[in-house]
C-alpha positions as CSV (number, residue, x, y, z in Angstrom):
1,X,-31.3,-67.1,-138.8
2,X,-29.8,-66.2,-141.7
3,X,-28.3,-68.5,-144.4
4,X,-26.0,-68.7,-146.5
5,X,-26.1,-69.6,-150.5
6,X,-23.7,-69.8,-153.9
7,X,-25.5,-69.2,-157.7
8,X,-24.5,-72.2,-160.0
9,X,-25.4,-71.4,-163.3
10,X,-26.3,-74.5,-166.0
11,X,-27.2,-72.1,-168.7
12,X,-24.5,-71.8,-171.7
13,X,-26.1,-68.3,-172.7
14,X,-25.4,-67.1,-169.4
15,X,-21.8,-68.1,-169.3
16,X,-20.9,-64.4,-169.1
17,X,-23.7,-63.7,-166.3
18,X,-23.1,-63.1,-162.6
19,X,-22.9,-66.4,-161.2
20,X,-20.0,-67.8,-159.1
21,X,-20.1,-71.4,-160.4
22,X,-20.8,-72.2,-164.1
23,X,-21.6,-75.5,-165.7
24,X,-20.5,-77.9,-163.3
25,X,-23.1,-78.7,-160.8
26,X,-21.3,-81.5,-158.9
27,X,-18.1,-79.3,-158.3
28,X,-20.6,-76.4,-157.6
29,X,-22.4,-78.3,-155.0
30,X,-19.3,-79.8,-153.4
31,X,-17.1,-76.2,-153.2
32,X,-20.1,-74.8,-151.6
33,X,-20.1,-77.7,-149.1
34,X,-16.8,-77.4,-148.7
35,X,-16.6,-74.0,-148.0
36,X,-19.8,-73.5,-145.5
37,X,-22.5,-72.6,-147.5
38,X,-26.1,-73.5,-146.6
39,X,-27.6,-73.6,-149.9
40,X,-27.1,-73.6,-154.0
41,X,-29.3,-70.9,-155.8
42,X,-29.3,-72.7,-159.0
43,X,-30.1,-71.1,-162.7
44,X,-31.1,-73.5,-165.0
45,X,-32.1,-74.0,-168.6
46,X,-36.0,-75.2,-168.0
47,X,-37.4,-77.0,-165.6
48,X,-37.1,-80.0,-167.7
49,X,-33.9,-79.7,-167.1
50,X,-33.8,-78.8,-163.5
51,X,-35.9,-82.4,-163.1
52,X,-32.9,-84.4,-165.2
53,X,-30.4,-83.4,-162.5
54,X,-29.2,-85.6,-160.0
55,X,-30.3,-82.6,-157.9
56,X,-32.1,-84.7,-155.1
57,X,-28.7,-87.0,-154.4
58,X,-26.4,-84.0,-154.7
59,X,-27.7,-82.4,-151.7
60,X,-28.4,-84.9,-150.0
61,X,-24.8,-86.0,-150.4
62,X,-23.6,-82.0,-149.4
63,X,-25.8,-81.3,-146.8
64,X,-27.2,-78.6,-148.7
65,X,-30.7,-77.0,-149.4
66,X,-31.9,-75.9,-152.7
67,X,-32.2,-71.6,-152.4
68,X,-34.1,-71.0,-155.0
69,X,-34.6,-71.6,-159.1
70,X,-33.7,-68.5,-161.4
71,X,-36.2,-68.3,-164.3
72,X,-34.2,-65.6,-166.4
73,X,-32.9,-68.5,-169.0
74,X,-36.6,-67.8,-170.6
75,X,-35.6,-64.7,-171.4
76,X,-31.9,-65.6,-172.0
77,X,-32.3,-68.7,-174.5
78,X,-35.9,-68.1,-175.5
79,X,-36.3,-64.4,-175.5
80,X,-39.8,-64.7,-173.3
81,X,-41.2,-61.9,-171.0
82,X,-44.4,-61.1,-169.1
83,X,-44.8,-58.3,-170.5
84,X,-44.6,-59.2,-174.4
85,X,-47.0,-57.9,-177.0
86,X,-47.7,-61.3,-178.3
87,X,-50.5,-62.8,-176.3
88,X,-48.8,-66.1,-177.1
89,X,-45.4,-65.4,-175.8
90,X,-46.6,-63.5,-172.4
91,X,-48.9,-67.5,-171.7
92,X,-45.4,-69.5,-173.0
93,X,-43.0,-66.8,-170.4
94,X,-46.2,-67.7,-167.5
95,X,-45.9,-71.0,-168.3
96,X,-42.1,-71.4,-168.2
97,X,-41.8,-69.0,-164.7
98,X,-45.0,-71.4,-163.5
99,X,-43.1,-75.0,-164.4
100,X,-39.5,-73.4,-162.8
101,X,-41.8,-73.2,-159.7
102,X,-43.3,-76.6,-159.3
103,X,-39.5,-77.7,-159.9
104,X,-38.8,-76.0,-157.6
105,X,-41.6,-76.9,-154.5
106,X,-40.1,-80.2,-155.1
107,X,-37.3,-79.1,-153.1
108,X,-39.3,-76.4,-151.0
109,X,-37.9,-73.3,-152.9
110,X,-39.4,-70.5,-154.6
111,X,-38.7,-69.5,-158.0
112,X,-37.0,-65.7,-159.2
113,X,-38.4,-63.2,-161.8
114,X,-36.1,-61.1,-162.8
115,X,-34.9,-60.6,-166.6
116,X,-38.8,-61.9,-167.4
117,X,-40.7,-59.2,-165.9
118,X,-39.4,-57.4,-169.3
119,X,-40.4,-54.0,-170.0
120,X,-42.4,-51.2,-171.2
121,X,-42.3,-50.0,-174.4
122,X,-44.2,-47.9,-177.8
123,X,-46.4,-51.5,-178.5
124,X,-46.7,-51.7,-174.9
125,X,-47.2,-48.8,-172.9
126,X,-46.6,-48.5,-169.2
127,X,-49.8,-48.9,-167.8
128,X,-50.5,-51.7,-169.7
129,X,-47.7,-53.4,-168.9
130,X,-47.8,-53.0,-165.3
131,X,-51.2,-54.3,-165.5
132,X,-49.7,-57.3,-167.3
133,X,-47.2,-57.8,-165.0
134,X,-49.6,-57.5,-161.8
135,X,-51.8,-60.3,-163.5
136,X,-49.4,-62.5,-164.3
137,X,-47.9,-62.4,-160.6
138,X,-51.4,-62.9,-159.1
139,X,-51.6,-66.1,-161.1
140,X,-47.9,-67.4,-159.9
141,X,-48.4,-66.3,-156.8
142,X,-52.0,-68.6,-156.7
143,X,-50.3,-71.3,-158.0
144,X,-47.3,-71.1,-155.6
145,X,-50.0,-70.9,-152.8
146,X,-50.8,-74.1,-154.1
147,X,-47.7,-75.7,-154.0
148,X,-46.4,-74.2,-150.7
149,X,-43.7,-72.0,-152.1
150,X,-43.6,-68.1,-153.2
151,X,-42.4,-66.3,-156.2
152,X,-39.5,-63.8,-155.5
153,X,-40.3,-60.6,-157.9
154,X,-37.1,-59.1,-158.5
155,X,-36.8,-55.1,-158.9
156,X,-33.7,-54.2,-161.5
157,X,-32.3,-51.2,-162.1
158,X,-32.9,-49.0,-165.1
159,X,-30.4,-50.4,-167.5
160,X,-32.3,-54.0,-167.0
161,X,-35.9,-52.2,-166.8
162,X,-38.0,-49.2,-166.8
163,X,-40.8,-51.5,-164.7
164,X,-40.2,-51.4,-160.5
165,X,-36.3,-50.1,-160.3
166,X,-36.8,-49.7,-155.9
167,X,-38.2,-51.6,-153.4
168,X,-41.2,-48.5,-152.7
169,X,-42.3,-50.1,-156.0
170,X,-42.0,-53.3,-156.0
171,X,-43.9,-53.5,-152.7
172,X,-46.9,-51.0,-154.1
173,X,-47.2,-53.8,-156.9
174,X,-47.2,-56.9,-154.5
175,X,-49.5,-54.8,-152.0
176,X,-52.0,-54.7,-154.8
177,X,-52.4,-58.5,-155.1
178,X,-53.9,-60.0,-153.1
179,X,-51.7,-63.4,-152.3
180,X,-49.0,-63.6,-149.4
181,X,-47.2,-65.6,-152.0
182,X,-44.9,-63.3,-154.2
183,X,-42.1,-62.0,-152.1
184,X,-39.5,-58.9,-153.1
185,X,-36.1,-60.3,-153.9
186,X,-33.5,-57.5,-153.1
187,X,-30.3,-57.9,-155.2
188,X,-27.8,-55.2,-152.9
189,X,-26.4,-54.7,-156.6
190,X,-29.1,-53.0,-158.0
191,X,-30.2,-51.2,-154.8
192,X,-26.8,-49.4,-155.0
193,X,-28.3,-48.1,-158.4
194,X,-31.7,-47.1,-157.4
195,X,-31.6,-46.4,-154.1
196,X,-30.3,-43.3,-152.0
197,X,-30.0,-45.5,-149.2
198,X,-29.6,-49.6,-149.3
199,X,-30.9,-49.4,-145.7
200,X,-34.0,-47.5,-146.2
201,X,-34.5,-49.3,-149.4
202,X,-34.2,-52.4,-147.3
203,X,-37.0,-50.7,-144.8
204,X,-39.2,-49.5,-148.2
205,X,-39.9,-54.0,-148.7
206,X,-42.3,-53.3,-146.2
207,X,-43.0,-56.8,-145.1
208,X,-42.4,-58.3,-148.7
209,X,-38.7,-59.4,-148.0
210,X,-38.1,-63.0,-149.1
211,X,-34.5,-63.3,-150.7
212,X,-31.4,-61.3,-151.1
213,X,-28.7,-61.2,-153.2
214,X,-25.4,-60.6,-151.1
215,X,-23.2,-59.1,-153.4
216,X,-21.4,-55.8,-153.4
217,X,-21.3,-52.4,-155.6
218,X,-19.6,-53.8,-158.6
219,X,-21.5,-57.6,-158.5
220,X,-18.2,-58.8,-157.2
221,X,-18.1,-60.9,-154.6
222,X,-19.4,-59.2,-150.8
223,X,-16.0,-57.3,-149.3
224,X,-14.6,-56.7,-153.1
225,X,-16.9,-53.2,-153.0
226,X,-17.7,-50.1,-151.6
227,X,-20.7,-51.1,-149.4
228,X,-21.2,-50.9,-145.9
229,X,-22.1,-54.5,-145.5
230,X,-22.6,-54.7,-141.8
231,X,-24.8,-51.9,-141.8
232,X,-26.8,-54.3,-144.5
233,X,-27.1,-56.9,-141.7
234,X,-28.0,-54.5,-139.2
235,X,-31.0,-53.4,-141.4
236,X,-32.0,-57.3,-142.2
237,X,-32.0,-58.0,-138.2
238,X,-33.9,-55.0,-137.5
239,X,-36.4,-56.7,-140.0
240,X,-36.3,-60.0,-138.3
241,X,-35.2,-61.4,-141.7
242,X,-34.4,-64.9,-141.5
243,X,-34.6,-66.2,-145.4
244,X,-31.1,-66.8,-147.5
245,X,-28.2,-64.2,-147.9
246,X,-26.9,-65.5,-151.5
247,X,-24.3,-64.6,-153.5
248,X,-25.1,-63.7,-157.2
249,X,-22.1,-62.0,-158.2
250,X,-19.3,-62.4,-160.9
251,X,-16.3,-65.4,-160.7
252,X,-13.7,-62.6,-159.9
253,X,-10.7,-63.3,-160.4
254,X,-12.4,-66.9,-160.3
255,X,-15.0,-68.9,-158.7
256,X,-13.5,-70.3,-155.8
257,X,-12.0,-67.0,-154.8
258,X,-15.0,-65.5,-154.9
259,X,-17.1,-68.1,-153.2
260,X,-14.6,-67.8,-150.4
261,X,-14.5,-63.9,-150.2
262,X,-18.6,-64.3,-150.0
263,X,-18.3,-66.7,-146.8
264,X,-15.7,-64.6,-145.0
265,X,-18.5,-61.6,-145.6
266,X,-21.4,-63.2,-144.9
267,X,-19.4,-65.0,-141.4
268,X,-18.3,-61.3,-140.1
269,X,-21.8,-59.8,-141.1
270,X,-24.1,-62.2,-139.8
271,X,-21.8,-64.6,-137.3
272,X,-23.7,-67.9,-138.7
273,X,-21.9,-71.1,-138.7
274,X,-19.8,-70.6,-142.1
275,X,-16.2,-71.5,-142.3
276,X,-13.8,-70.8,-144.6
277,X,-11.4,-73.7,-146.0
278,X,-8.7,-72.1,-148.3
C-alpha cells in the first residue's frame, strides 16, 4: 500500500524551499492529521535538533509515522557536500548525513541525500567525484544496515547537479555497491526535467525505488501541474511499490491549500484511506 506524507520544514535557511509546512511542527503535524495524511517527511537543522523535538509525543498524539529525515540543511546552513575538496569537510558532510540517520532509525525512517551529494567541478573532476560519492554511500548504506534503515540517494536535475540527473544513473551507482541499503528517491519534479518519460524513468529505478516525492511539474502541489498523475500510479503499482507518496512541493497560494490539493491527488491516484477536511 501506498502512503501518504507532508514535508515540514524546521530550517530558517530553507524558508523559501519547497516545503508545505514551515517552522511550526505542532501545527504541521496536526493539519496533516487532520487532513489524512499518513506521515510527516520532516527537514531539520541537525540531528541534535531532530532529537530536542517533542517528535516521539507528536505522533503519537496524530497517529502519524515519521517518513523520512531530509539532510540538505548541511548543505543549506553549513555549506557541506560529499563531494568537497576538503578532506575535512567531505568526513563533517558523512558525519552529519550518518547522525540524520541514527535520528532517524529511532523512528524507523531512512534519511535523504539530496543537496549533499554536491558536484563536480575544476578541483574535483568527475570521476573523482563519483568515486567519492560511491564511497561515501557504501559507508551510509553499512551503517544504515546496521541500524535497520536505508539511505534514499536523491538524483536532481542539472540546475541542482551535474552528478546522477535520471534514474538509469542513479541505479548504475547503487548497483555498484554492494548494500541493499541505499534506495533511489524519485522527486516527480526533477524527473519532468531529465526524463523523456516519468514512466520509464520510474521503470529505469530498476529495483532501487524507496521514496517519492509526489509533486507536480512546477513543485506545486500534485493536480496544480501538467503531469499525468494517474499514469504515475499506474507505473508505481506495476512496480509493486508500496513505500510513501510525499509531498515536497511549494506552500502555493499557502500551506493548507496545498496540503489539501496533495490529498485530493494522492486519494484519486492511489484510492488509500485519505480524506479531505476543508
Amino acid at each position: 500500500m501506498i502512503r501518504s506524507a507532508v514535508t515540514i520544514s524546521l530550517v530558517e535557511q530553507a524558508r523559501r524551499g519547497p516545503f508545505v509546512f514551515h517552522d511550526d511542527l505542532t501545527a504541521g503535524c496536526r493539519t496533516a492529521a487532520e487532513l489524512g495524511f499518513d506521515a510527516v517527511e520532516i527537514f531539520a537543522p541537525s540531528a541534535r535538533a531532530v532529537r530536542e523535538l517533542p517528535l516521539k509525543l507528536l505522533l503519537q498524539a496524530n497517529g502519524l509515522k515519521l517518513a523520512a529525515l531530509g539532510t540538505g540543511a548541511g548543505m543549506v546552513v553549513e555549506g557541506l557536500q560529499l563531494c568537497d575538496a576538503d578532506s575535512e569537510r567531505r568526513s563533517r558532510a558523512e558525519d552529519f548525513i550518518g547522525d540524520m540517520l541514527r535520528a532517524g532509525a529511532e523512528f524507523g525512517a531512512p534519511a535523504i541525500i539530496g543537496s549533499m551529494q554536491g558536484r563536480w567541478s575544476d578541483a574535483v573532476p568527475r570521476p573523482v567525484a563519483m568515486r567519492m560519492l560511491a564511497d561515501a554511500l557504501g559507508r551510509l548504506g553499512n551503517l544504515a544496515q546496521t541500524l535497520g534503515t536505508a539511505v534514499l540517494y536523491e538524483p536532481l536535475n542539472r540546475y541542482e547537479t551535474n552528478l546522477c540527473n535520471t534514474m538509469r544513473d542513479a541505479a548504475e551507482l547503487i548497483r555498484g555497491l554492494g548494500t541493499e541499503h541505499v534506495k533511489i528517491l524519485a522527486d516527480l519534479f526533477h524527473l519532468n526535467i531529465e526524463e523523456s518519460s516519468i514512466e520509464g524513468g520510474l521503470r529505469d529505478t530498476d529495483g532501487f525505488l524507496g521514496h517519492v516525492h509526489f509533486v507536480d511539474s512546477n513543485r506545486q502541489a500534485a493536480g496544480r501541474g501538467h503531469l499525468d498523475l494517474h499514469r504515475v500510479g499506474a507505473v508505481l503499482t506495476e512496480l509493486k511499490y508500496a513505500g510513501y507518496a510525499s509531498a515536497e512541493a511549494f506552500p502555493i497560494p499557502d500551506s493548507r491549500t496545498a496540503a489539501e490539493q496533495t490529498i485530493r491527488s494522492f486519494q484519486a491516484v492511489f484510492g488509500e484511506r485519505a480524506s479531505v477536511t476543508v
